[in-house]
C-alpha positions in Angstrom: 11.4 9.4 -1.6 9.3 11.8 0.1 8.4 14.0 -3.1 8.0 10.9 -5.0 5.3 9.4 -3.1 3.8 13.3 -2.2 4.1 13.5 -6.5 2.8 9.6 -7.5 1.1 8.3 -4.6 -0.9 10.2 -2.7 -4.5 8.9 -2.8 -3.1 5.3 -3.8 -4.1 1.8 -1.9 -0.1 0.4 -1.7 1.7 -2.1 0.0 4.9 -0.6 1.9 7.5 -3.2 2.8 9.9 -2.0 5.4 12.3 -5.3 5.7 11.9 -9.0 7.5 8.0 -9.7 8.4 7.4 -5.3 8.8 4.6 -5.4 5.3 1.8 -2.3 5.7 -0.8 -1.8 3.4 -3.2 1.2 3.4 -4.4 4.4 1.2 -1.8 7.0 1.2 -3.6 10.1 3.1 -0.3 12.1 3.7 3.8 12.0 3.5 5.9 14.8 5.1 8.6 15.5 7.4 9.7 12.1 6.8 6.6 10.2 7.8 4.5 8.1 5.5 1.1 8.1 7.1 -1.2 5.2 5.8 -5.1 4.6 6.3 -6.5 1.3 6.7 -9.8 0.0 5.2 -10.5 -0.3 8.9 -10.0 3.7 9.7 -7.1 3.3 11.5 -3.8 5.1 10.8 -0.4 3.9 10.5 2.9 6.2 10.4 5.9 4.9 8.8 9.7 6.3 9.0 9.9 6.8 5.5 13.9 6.3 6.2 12.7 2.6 7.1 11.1 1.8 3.8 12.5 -0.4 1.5 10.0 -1.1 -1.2 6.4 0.5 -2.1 4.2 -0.2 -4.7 0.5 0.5 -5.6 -1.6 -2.6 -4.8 -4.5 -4.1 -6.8 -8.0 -3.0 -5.9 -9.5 -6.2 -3.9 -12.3 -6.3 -6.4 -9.8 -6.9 -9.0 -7.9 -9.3 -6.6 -11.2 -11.6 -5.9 -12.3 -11.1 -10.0 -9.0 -12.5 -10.6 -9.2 -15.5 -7.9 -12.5 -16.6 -9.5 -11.2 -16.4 -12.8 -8.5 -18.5 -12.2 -10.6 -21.1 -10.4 -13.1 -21.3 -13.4 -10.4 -21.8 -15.3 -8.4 -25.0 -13.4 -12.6 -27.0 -13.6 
């Protein structure tokens, strides 16, 4: 998993799901010796297992997230 994050998302905002309630979300800033290491939009790291993941998947902008929220309330008046 390791070279396929390293190779497809490095640099990417994604969600990391790790099992139960354990959901992290952050920019991928680095990924080796078995560590995913995530930055928040608040500056803070977070280090993963990357053993422990389960899922990962690059997340919508939140630009694109509130465009689409509007959208969809313009749509239901």
């Amino acid at each position: 998993m390791e070279n396929f994050i390293t190779g497809h998302l490095l640099g990417k905002n994604v969600d990391v799901y790790c099992g139960g309630s354990d959901k992290f979300k952050g920019t991928i800033v680095a990924c080796a010796d078995g560590v995913l290491t995530l930055e928040t939009k608040k500056g803070l790291y977070t280090h993963i297992a990357i053993n422990k993941i389960i899922a990962i998947w690059t997340a919508k902008a939140e630009e694109e997230k509130v465009s689409s929220a509007a959208h969809k309330k313009s749509k239901k008046h």
